[in-house]
MARDOBA-483568 format. One record per residue (C-alpha): residue in three letters; x negated, y negated, z negated. Coordinates in steps of 0.2 Angstrom, whole numbers, padded with zeros to 4 digits, always signed. Example, Ala and Ser with C-alpha at 12.3 -4.5 7.8 and 13.67 -1.06 7.14 Angstrom:
REM MARDOBA-483568
ALA-0062+0022-0039
SER-0068+0005-0036
This chain:
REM MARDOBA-483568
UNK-0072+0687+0092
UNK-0079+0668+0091
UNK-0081+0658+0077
UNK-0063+0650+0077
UNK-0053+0666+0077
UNK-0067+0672+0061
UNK-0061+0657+0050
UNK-0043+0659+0054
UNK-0042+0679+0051
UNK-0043+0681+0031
UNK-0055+0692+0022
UNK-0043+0706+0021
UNK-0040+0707+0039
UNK-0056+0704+0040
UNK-0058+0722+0034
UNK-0045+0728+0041
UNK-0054+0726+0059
UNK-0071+0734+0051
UNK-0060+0747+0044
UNK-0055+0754+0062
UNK-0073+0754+0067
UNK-0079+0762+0053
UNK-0065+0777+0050
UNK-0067+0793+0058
UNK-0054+0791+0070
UNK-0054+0809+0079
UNK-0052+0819+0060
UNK-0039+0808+0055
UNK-0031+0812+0071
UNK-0032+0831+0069
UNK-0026+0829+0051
UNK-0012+0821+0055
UNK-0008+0833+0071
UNK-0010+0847+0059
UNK+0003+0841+0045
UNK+0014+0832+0056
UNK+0018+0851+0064
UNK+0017+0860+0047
UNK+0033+0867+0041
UNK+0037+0865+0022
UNK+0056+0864+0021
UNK+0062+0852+0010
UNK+0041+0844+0009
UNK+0043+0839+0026
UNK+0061+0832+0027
UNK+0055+0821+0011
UNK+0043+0813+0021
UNK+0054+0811+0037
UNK+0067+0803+0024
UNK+0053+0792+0016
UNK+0047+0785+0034
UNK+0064+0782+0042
UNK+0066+0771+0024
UNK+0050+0763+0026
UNK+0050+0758+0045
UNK+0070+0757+0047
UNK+0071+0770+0058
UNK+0088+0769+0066
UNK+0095+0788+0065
UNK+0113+0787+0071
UNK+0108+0785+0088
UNK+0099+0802+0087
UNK+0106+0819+0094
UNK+0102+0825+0078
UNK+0103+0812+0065
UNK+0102+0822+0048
UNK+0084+0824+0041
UNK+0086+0842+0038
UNK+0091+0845+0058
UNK+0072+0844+0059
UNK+0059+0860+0056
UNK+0042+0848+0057
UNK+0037+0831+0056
UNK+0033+0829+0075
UNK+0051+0836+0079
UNK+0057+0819+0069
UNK+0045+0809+0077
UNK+0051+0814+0098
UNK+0067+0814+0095
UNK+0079+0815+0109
UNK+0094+0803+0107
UNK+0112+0805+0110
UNK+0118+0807+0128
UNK+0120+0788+0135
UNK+0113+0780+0120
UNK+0101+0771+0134
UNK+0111+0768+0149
UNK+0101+0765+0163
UNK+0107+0751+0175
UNK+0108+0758+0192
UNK+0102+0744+0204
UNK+0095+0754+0217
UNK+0083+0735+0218
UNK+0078+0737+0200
UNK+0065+0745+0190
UNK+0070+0752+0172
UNK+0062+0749+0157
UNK+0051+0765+0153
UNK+0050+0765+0134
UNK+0058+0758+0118
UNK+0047+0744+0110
UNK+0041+0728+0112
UNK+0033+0720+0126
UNK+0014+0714+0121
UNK+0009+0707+0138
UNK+0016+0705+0154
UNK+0012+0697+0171
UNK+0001+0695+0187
UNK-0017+0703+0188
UNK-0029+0690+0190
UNK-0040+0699+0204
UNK-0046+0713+0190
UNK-0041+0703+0174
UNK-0024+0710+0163
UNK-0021+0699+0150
UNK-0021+0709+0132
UNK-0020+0696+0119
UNK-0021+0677+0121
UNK-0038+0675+0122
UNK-0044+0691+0127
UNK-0044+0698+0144
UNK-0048+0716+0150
UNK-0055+0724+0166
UNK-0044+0735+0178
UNK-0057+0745+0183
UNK-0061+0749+0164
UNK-0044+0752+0163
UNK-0043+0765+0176
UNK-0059+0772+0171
UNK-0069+0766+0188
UNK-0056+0776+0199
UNK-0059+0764+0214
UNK-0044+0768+0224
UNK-0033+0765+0211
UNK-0042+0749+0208
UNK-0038+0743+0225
UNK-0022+0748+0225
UNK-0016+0737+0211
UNK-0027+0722+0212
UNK-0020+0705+0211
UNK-0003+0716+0207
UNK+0006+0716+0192
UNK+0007+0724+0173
UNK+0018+0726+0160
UNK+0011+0732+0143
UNK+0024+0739+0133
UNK+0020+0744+0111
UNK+0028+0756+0102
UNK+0032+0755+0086
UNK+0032+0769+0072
UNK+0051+0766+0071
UNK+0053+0768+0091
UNK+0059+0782+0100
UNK+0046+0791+0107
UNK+0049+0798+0123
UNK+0044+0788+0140
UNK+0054+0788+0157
UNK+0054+0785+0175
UNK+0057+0766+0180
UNK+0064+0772+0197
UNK+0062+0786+0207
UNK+0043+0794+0210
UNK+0034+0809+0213
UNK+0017+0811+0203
UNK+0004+0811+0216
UNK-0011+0812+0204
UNK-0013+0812+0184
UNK-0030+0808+0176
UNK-0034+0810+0156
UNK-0047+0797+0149
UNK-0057+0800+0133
UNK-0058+0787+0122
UNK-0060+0780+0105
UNK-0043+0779+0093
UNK-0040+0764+0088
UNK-0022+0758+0083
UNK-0015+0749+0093
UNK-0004+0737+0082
UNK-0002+0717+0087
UNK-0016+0712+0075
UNK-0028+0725+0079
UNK-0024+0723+0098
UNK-0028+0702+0097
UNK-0044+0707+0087
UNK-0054+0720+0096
UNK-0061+0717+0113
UNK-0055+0728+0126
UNK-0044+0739+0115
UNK-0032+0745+0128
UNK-0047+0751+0140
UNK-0057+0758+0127
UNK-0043+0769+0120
UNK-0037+0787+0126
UNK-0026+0789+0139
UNK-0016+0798+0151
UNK-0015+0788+0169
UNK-0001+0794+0179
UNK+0001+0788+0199
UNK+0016+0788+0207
UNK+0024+0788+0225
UNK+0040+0777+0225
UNK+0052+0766+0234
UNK+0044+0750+0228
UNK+0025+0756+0233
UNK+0013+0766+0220
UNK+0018+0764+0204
UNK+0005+0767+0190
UNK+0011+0771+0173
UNK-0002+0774+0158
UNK+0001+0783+0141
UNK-0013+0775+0128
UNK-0017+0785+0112
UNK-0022+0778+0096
UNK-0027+0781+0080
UNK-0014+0799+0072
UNK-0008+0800+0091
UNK-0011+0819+0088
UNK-0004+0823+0108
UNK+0002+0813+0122
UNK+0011+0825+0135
UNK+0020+0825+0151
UNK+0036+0835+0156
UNK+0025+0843+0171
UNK+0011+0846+0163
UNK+0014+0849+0147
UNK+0003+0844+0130
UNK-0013+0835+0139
UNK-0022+0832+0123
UNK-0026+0841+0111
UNK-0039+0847+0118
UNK-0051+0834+0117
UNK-0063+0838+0128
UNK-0074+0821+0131
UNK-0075+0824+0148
UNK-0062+0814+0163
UNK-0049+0827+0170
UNK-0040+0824+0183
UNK-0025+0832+0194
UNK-0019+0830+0210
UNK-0002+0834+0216
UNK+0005+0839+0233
UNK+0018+0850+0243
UNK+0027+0859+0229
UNK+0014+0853+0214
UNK+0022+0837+0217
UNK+0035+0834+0205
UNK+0047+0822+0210
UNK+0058+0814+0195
UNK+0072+0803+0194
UNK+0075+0785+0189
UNK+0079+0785+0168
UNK+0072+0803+0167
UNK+0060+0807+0154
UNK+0042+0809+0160
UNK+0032+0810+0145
UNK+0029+0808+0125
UNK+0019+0803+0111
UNK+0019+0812+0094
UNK+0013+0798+0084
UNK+0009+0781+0094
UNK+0006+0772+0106
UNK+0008+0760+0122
UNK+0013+0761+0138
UNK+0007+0752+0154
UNK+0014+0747+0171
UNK+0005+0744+0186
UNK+0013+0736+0203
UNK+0004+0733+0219
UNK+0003+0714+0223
UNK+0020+0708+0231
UNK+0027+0724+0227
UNK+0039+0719+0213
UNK+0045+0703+0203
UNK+0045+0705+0185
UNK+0062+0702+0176
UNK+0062+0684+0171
UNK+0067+0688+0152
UNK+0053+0698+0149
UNK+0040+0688+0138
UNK+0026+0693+0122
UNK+0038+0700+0108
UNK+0052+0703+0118
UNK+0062+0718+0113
UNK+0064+0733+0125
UNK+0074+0747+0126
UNK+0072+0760+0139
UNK+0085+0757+0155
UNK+0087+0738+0155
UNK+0077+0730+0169
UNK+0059+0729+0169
UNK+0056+0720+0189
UNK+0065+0719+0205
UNK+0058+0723+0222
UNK+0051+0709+0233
């Protein structure tokens, strides 16, 4: 942070950045994981009322909108949502959007440089935790960084058409990953948790990333499960092919986060064109377009 961005922050936020240094990020996690799957009746749909108040969390799109249809707190938290509540356009040209949220960043990778905030650049190869095929593959491409809410639905799908080819999980600190915090602390996104998820598709290999964050208790995939807990410290990686290669379809779900995060898109260069209405802030909603094909 350079001396500018110190005497506009105020003292508050000021601690607010030290604060997220300083906490004990992973028992705070674990804390949360454990009480967000306790089950205490009437306990627990008190705090699901109290938090859909607080965030305006929009319940009549649910499948189930009444807080008592929900036995635990992380039940609330991925809900699914009523059959077509996200149409997904069906332009066999276009990529969907894969999650509900805003969009933080968007646009072209500058050789190895994504944008995360205004003044504050990260490293793809950071990002992909030194993979150098994968860096290859998408530099000088383009990204899409998408942030999710507490209000958001939770649940991530497919932009178009893809088979999983290869999944790595990538230790890391927890930070949260709200605006402030993400235009305040170098690196953020690269320096978090996360789950990177490759892709075979009509439009060339498509990454798309699941970032933790501070009280993301799990992030999982629908073919492989809860990927985190545990928390190992160490890089895991899996490779798919023949019939390990699951193949899903444009719109379908493809993973979720129980509490948090962010999620980013990768493109090969000259492998897409971003939407023209997608800018920082713009609302998302899963199913709209995210990018054409080139």
């Amino acid at each position: 942070m350079n001396s500018l961005e110190k005497k506009q922050i105020t003292y508050g936020q000021r601690l607010k950045i030290a604060f997220q240094y300083a906490m004990p990020q992973i028992y705070l996690t674990q804390i949360a994981g454990w009480f967000a799957n306790k089950r205490w009746g009437a306990v627990t749909h008190f705090v699901i009322k109290m938090f859909a108040k607080k965030y305006n969390v929009h319940m009549a799109e649910a499948a189930k909108p009444n807080f008592s249809d929900y036995v635990t707190f992380n039940e609330f938290f991925i809900r699914q949502l009523k059959e077509y509540a996200r149409p997904i356009n069906q332009n066999t040209d276009a990529l969907c959007l894969p999650a509900d949220g805003k969009i933080s960043q968007c646009g072209h990778i500058d050789d190895e440089l994504l944008l995360q905030a205004k003044g504050h650049s990260f490293s793809l190869r950071d990002l992909l935790a030194g993979d150098e095929e994968l860096t290859r593959l998408f530099k000088d491409g383009e990204f899409v960084t998408t942030y999710l809410s507490p209000r958001d639905y939770h649940r991530v799908h497919m932009p178009c058409n893809g088979t999983i080819r290869k999944m790595i999980y990538v230790p890391g600190e927890l930070f949260s990953v709200n605006p402030f915090l993400n235009t305040h602390i170098p690196n953020l996104l690269a320096r978090n948790e996360r789950v990177i998820c490759l892709f075979d598709t009509d439009f060339g290999p498509m990454v798309q990333i699941l970032v933790g964050a501070t009280i993301t208790a799990s992030i999982s995939t629908v073919w492989e499960g809860v990927i985190n807990p545990p928390r190992t410290g160490d890089i895991r990686t899996w490779t798919y092919e023949g019939q390990s290669a699951v193949s899903l379809a444009k719109g379908q779900e493809m993973g979720a986060f129980q509490l948090g995060s962010t999620v980013i898109n990768l493109f090969p260069k000259n492998a897409v064109k971003l939407a023209d209405y997608l800018q920082v802030d713009t609302v998302t909603r899963v199913g709209e377009i995210l990018a054409y094909k080139k």
